[in-house]
N, C-alpha and C positions, 0 to 999 in steps of 0.2 A: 504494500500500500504506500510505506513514506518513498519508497525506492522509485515507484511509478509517479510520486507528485513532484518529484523531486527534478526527476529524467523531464519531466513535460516544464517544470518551472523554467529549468536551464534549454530548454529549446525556444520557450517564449521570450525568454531574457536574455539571450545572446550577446551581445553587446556588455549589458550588468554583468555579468559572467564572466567574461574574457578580463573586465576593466576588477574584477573582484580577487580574481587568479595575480593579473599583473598587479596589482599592490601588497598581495600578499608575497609575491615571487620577491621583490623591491625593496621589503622589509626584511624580510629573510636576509637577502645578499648586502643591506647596508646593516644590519647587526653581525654579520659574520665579517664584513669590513674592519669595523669596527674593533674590532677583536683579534685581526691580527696585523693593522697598520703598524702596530711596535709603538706608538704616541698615545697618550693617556690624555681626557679632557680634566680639567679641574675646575673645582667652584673657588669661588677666594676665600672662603675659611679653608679647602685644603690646600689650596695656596700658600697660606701665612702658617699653617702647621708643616708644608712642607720647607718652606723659610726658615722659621724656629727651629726644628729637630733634625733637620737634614742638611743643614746649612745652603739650601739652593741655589746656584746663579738664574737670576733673574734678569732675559733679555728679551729689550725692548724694542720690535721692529716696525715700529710706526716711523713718519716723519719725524724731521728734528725738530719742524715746526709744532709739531700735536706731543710729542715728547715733552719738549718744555712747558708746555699748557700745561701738564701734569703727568707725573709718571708714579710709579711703584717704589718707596725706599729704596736705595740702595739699585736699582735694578741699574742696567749696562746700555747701553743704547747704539744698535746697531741696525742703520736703516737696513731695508729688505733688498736695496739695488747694492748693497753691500756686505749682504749677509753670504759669510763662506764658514763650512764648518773646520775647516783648516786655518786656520785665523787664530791668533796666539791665543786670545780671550777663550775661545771657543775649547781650541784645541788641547788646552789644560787642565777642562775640565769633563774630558769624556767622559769619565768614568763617575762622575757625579750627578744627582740631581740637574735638571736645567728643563728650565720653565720661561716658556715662550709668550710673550704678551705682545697685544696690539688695539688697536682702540676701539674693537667690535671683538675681538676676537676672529674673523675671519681669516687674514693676513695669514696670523700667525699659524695657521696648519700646515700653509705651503714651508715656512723655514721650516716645522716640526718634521715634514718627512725626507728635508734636506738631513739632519741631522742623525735620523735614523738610517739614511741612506749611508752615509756615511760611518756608522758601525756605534752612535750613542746609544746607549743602553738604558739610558730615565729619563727619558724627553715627556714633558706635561707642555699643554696647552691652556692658557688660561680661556675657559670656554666665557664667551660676554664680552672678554676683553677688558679696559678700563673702565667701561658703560658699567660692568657688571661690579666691577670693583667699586666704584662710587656708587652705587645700589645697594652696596654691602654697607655703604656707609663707612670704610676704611681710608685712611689716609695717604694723600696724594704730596710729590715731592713737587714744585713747580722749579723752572729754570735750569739750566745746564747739570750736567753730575759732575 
């Protein structure tokens, strides 16, 4: 009975059907993504725990000019047309925490899978970006480091 309502729903809704398969296929293949890009998304409370306990380098690939607007304590500032993971800053802290920000967060996924390309082993992304970081309500550094 459910088998025959079921075979006759998906013949009348062809279309719903197909578009119901392709998002479920979609989600599938963007959580297995997900899962083995080698980059981690972070919120900014795990951010500032990974700061405090881990000692993180915090680098900041926005403009210089959105940089100085406001950036993260302490964080490093390395634009994105200049961002090399071979690069002394970079390159000395392979094997370390290192957490990618930018002003939305979006930027910063492309450095993150430069650096995993490159053989980083704890690369975080600050998911939000600074948007997300001043929503948290946490503190902003303004002008040059």
């Amino acid at each position: 009975m459910f088998s025959e309502e079921f075979t006759q729903f998906l013949a009348n809704n062809m279309l719903l059907s197909v578009l119901f398969v392709g998002i479920g296929v979609a989600l599938i293949v963007n959580e297995f993504s997900r899962f083995t890009r080698g980059y981690q998304a972070i919120s900014p409370a795990e951010l500032t725990r990974l700061i405090n306990r881990e000692d993180a380098l915090v680098v900041d690939v926005s403009s210089l000019n959105d940089y100085e607007k406001g950036h993260i304590v302490g964080s490093k500032h390395i634009a994105l047309s200049q961002f090399d993971p071979e690069s002394k800053l970079l390159a000395k802290a392979k094997d370390a925490p290192v957490a990618l920000v930018c002003r939305t967060g979006m930027t910063a996924g492309g450095a993150a899978k430069k650096l995993v390309k490159a053989g980083f082993g704890k690369v975080f992304w600050l998911d939000g970006g600074i948007a997300a970081w001043q929503q948290a309500e946490l503190p902003l550094a303004k002008g040059k480091a």
